[in-house]
C-alpha positions in Angstrom: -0.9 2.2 -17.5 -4.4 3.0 -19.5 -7.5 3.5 -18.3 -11.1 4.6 -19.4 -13.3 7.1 -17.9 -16.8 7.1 -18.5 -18.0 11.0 -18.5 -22.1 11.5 -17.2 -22.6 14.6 -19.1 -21.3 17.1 -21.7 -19.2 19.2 -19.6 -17.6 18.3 -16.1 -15.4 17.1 -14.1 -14.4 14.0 -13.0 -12.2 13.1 -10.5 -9.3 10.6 -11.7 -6.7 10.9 -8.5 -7.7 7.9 -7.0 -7.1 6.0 -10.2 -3.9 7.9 -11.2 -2.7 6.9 -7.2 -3.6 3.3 -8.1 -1.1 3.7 -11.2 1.7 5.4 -9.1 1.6 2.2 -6.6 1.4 -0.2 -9.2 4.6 1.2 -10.7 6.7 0.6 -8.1 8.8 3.6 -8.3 9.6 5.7 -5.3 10.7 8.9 -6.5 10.5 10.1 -9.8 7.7 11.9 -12.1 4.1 10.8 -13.4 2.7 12.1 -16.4 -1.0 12.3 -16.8 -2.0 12.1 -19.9 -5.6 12.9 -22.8 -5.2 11.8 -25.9 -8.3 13.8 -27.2 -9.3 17.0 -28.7 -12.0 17.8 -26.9 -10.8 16.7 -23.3 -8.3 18.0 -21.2 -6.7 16.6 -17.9 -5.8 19.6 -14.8 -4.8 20.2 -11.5 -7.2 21.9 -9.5 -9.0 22.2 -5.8 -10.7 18.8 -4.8 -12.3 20.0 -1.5 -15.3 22.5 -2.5 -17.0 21.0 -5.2 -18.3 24.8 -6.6 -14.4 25.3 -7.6 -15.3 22.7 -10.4 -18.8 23.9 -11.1 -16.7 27.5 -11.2 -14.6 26.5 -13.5 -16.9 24.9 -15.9 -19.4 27.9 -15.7 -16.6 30.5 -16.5 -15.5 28.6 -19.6 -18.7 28.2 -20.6 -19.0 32.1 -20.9 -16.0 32.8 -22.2 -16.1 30.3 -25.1 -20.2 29.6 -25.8 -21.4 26.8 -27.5 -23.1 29.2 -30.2 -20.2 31.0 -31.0 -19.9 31.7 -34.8 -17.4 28.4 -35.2 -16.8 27.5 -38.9 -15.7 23.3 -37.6 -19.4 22.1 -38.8 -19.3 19.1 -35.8 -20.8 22.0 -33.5 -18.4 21.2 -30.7 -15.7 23.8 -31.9 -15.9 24.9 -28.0 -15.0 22.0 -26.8 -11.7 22.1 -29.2 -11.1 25.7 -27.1 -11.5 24.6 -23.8 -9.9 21.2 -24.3 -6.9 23.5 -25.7 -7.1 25.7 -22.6 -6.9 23.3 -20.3 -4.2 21.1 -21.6 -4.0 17.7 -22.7 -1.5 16.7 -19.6 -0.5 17.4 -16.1 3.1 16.2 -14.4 3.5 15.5 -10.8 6.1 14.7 -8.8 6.6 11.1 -6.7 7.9 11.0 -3.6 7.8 8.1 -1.6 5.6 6.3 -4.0 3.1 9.0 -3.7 1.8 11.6 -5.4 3.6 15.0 -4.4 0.0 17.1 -4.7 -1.1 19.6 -2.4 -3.6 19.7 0.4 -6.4 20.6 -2.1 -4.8 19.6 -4.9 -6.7 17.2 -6.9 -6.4 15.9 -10.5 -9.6 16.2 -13.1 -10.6 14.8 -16.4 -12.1 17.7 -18.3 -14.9 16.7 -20.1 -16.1 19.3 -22.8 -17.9 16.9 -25.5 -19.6 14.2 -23.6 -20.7 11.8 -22.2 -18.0 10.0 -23.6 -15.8 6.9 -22.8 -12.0 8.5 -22.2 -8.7 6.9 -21.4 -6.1 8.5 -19.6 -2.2 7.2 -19.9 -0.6 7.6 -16.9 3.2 7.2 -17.5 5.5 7.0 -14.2 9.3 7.3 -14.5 11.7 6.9 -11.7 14.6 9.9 -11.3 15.6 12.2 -8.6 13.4 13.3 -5.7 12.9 17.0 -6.1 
């Protein structure tokens, strides 16, 4: 399954569980393994806690001063740091299924990372039966 997220703003966020669940039930498949996947260079997808919002805000503001926007990048597009962070972050996630749901923590919840937006994304979400872990 493919979807599309639209992003509100250059950096952030947004919450695709509920989405991703939606995938997982639609699949049919009990136990198995669901793969989350970005296919873009300046997004990333990741695991993280859904229950404080200032984890997320955290996050953001960390990367934000570790790689800075005015860094001396040579890519002329001027979003070089979203290349870096999209990197850091990773362009997929894998969870495990179990009993049709999503094996994810208590807090766990699973993010689009947005570092060149606002933006229209998709997100493949690939869900393949095996044995429950």
């Amino acid at each position: 399954m493919t979807f599309s997220v639209q992003t509100p703003e250059r950096e952030c966020l947004v919450d695709v569980g509920g989405r991703v669940r939606e995938a997982v039930g639609a699949s049919g498949v009990a136990d198995g393994l669901c793969t989350v996947f970005v296919p873009h260079t300046t997004a990333g997808v990741t695991i993280n806690e859904n229950a404080d919002p200032d984890v997320a805000r955290d996050i953001l503001a960390f990367l934000a001063e570790k790689v800075p926007r005015d860094w001396r990048f040579r890519h002329g597009e001027g979003n070089s740091d979203a290349h870096v962070k999209a990197s850091l972050m990773g362009a997929s996630v894998q969870v495990p299924v179990v009993g049709g749901r999503l094996a994810l923590g208590t807090w766990q919840g699973l993010y689009l990372a947005e570092f060149d937006g606002p933006r229209t994304r998709k997100i493949h979400v690939v869900v393949v039966p095996g044995a429950r872990p």
